[in-house]
C-alpha positions, 0 to 999 in steps of 0.5 A: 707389039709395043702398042700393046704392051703400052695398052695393057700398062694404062689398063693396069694404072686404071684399074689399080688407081681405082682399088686405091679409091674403093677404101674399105668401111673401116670395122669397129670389132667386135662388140662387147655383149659380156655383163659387168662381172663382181670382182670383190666385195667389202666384207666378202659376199656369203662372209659371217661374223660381220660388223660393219655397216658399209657394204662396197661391191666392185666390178670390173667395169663402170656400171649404173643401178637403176632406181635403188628406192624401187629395186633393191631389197634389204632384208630383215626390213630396215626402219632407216632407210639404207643409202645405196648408190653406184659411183664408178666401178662400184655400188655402196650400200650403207645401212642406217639401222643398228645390225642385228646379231646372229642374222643373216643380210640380203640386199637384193638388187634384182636385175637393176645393175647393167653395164654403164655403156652398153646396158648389158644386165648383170641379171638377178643379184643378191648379196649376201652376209651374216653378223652370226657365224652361219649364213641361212640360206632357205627361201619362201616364194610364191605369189600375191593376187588382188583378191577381187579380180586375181590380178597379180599385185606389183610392189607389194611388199611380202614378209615372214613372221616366226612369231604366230600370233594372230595379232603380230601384223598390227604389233611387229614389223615384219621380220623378212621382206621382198617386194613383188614383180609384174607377175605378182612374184615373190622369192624371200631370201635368207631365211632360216630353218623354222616355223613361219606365217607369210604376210603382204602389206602395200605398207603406206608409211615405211614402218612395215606394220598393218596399222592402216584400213588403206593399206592393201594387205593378205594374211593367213593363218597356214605355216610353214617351214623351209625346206630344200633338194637337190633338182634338175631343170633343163636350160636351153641354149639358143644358136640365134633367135629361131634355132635351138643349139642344145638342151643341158640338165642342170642341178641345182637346189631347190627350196620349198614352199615356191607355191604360196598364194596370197590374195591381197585385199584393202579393207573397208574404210570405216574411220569417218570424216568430211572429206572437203567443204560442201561443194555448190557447183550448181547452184540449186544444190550443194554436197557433203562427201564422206569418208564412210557412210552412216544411218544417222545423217548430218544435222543442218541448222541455217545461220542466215536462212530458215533450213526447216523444210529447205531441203530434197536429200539425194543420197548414194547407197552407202550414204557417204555421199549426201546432195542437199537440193534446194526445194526454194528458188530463194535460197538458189538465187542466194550466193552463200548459205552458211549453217551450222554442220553437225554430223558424227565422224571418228576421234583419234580412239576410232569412236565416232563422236558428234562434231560440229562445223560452221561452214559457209557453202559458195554458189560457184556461178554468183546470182548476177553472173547466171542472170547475165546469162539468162538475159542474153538467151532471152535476147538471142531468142528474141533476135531469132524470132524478130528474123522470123517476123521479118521473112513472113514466118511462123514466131512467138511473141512470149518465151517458152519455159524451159522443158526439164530435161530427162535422160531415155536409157531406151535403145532402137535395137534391143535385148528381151533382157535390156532394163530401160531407165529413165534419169532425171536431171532433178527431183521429181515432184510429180509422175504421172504414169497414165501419161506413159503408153507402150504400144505392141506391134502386132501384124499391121495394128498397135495394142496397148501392152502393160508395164511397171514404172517405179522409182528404182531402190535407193535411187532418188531421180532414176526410174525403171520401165519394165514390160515383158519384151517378147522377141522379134518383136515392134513397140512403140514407148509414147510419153505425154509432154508434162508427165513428169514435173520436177521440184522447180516446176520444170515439166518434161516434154513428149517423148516418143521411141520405136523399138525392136526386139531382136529375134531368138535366132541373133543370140546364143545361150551359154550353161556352165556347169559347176564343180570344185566346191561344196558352197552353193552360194556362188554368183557367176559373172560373164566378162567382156574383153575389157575385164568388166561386168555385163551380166550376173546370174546365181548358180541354181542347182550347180549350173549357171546359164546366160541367155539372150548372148550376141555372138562374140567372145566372152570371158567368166568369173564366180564368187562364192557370195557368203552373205548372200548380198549378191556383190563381191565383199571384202576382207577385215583382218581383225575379224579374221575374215577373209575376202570373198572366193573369186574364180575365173574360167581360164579360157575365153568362150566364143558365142555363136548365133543359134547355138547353145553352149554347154560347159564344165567348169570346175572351180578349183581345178586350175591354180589361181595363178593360171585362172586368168586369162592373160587376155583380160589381165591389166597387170602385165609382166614386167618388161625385160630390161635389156637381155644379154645379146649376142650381136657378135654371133650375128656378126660373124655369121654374116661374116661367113665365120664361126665365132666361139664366144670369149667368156671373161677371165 
């Protein structure tokens, strides 16, 4: 008996000891999920009648604001930029321009103020107060998208003018302003009751006026006048990430117009101007770039050699863009050409006027350096064929001239559609298209088969192929060596490519039917995934059709080609013309092998804001900065208790 009860004794000691040395992990408490809470202000939030310049706000526990420049908006706009910056407990803004009377302030801070050491969000906070014995209250809301691709536009800033002369963006600043979201999303504050216009402008130099071409800008002759009511939404309250806890009515005041959309657009550059010194970063051409093209083309006089006849002129299609090819082996082998340079360019009145330029235009490999080069390729190639000599091999004694170097655009596997191309590396001086053959594959024998060969328009040294690709179809593209000779006396060598033409059965044809609009003049363009252009068609008889499509997903837009030039044209603000209608079909389309497809689109049936399929637009919504979270519900449910959460006194 005593036996037992010493066992039971040691037993107990064990197993007490043990309990001791399992300590618990100690339990931080709960977490502070609560946002940083206002607990006064200097002058009061909403206080009229106001004098002071120097706003304090005061909260309850330390906060940061992030990125002041960015985030916060002080309306009506100021000249001076305000200085806003948290110290402790509190956010001082001290603004730098006289106060205006009987106005009413907002300082918009957006969601940029969170707590400063677990990064809760305050959530969207405006400021409000008025040097006037009222505090207006209305707001103007909507949206601006890039008038080109509807994509939203993030920063631009948007304003009010109650001003309607068609001329007050170019004379005043504007007179209430926000700045848009990642969504392209706008909300002006504090505006009071009257008639208004609404304008963007992405303003370069901070003076919140139109007065420069690069300034990305949208306008509109529409007015409008604020207005509120009474409404309901329906806010939903979640238990945790998956559950829905209740769905509660709220009241509150909605203000009118929330749906404005603006389509924003940069004019065209038409201020003249050479934008760097002549590049010759090839020695046998150098380039001028412009600003903005014009008819009348530079003047070239040599100052140190004879600039008569010197020249092949390549120029791009706008003629902003001008490459002088030296036609001299001379004048490449010259390290610098200084000329004197007379072409028109803008003055400070916007006239274009003569101005004349000494320039001196730089080889940037010297004459020496490139015949070092040349040297050690001969001596390579001579090492080459001297070990071809030694094994008893095939070799040449004399050096081949160098072949000129021509760019096929020319695929094995290819549409009936597919325009073929040729690039050359330099200008031509000589083509000769009897040394160009296609060859069609019928049964087991070869045909000749005709084809057009041309330069392409406005395009010096691109050329185009053109022949009637039939389906399922072989051909043979055969060119002859020296068919093309360039102005150095380059000949190009024998080229030969085997073709085939897929069969009718590997594609899918889509027609799009169109309605919403009178304008017959609309151009569709059919998308990839990426947003970018891969075919264009113009609408015929309301309908457009896309033929010869490989399978797979496709995306569309229209616009509506007012001066018929078949590309999207911009807008100019004073000619009061806005830029080209752009629509998109708001849903992709997959295409099928062997099926044709057929739909409806009506232009206008969807608001342009929801045009856009959220798969191709690059302007994403802007992330979330950190959402109030409620870790301590987490907690508690893992704890297996119920957790009520503490609202702040």
């Amino acid at each position: 008996m005593r036996k037992l009860q010493y066992w039971l004794l040691a037993v107990g000691c064990w197993l007490l000891a043990n309990s001791c040395a399992r300590m618990g992990q100690p339990d931080g408490g709960w977490f502070d999920d609560d946002p940083p809470r206002i607990i006064g202000s200097t002058p009061a939030d909403r206080a009229t009648g106001v004098t002071t310049k120097k706003i304090t706000i005061q909260f309850d526990e330390y906060i940061k604001l992030a990125d002041a420049t960015q985030n916060v908006i002080v309306s009506p706009p100021q000249m001076e930029m305000p200085e806003i910056k948290a110290a402790g407990k509190k956010i001082v803004v001290e603004l730098k321009d006289t106060l205006k009377p009987n106005m009413t302030y907002t300082i918009d801070f957006s969601d940029a103020i969170s707590d400063n050491n677990e990064g809760n969000p305050l959530g969207n906070y405006t400021f409000t107060f008025s040097t006037g014995e009222q505090i207006d209250t209305f707001e103007v809301a909507g949206n601006v998208l890039d008038a080109s691709s509807l994509e939203p536009v993030k920063g631009i800033l948007v304003g009010l003018y109650d001003d309607l002369s068609d001329t007050v963006f170019k004379k005043k600043p504007l007179l209430r302003v926000a700045r848009t979201d990642g969504r392209g999303r706008f909300v002006i504050k504090g505006v009071a009751p009257g008639e208004y216009r609404v304008y963007a402008l992405q303003d370069a130099d901070g003076d919140y006026v139109f007065n420069q071409k690069s300034e990305m800008i949208a306008f509109s002759h529409q007015t409008y006048q604020p207005s509120s009511k009474p409404d309901i939404r329906q806010d939903t309250i979640w238990k945790d990430t998956l559950h829905i806890d209740n769905i509660i009515r709220v009241p509150y005041i909605h203000y009118y117009p929330d749906d404005i959309v603006l389509l924003a657009f940069q004019e065209i550059q038409t201020d003249r101007y050479l934008l760097k010194q002549p590049d010759r970063s090839e020695a046998d051409r150098f380039t001028l770039y412009f600003s903005y093209g014009n008819e009348k083309l530079p003047e070239i006089r040599g100052l140190n050699f004879n600039a008569d006849d010197a020249f092949v002129l390549e120029a791009s299609a706008k003629k902003d863009t001008l490459t002088y090819w030296l036609k001299d082996t001379t004048l490449v082998n010259q390290d610098t050409l200084r000329m004197e340079l007379s072409y028109l360019m803008t003055d400070t009145m916007g006239v274009l006027c003569t101005q004349v330029d000494t320039v001196e235009v730089l080889s940037k490999t010297r004459y020496e350096k490139r015949q070092k080069e040349l040297k050690k390729e001969r001596e390579e190639w001579e090492k080459a064929q001297e070990k071809l000599k030694k094994r008893g091999e095939p070799y040449d004694s004399i050096m081949p001239p160098k072949s000129l170097p021509v760019i096929y655009k020319v695929k094995s596997q290819m549409d009936p559609d597919y325009l073929v191309t040729f690039e050359m590396q330099s200008p031509l001086v000589r083509c000769d298209t009897s040394a160009i053959h296609l060859y069609t594959k019928i049964d087991t024998l070869w045909y000749n088969t005709p084809f057009e060969f041309h330069r392409k328009d406005l395009m010096l040294r691109t050329y185009e192929f053109i022949a009637e690709w039939q389906p399922d179809t072989e051909y043979s593209l055969e060119i002859d060596s020296a068919a093309f000779v360039d102005i150095y006396g380059l000949a190009s060598s024998p080229y030969k490519q085997g073709i085939k033409v897929k069969a009718m059965d590997e594609y899918a044809t889509l027609l799009m039917q169109l309605s919403g609009i009178t304008d017959t003049t609309v151009v569709a363009e059919l998308l990839d995934k990426n947003d970018k252009p891969l075919k264009q068609v113009r609408a015929a008889d309301g309908n457009v059709e896309f033929f010869y499509l490989s399978p797979g997903v496709y995306y569309l837009r229209a616009f509506i080609d007012r001066n018929g030039n078949g590309k999207w044209d911009t807008g100019d603000y004073d000619k009061d013309l806005q830029a080209e209608e752009m629509y998109y079909y708001p849903q992709s389309i997959e295409c099928k092998e062997k099926f044709d497809v057929t739909l409806p689109w009506n232009l206008t049936g969807t608001p342009l804001v929801r045009q856009k399929p959220a798969a191709i637009t690059k302007q994403k919504p802007d992330k979330e900065q950190q959402k109030l979270r409620n870790r301590n519900a987490d907690r508690a449910r893992e704890m297996g208790i119920e957790y009520v959460k503490k609202v702040k006194e």
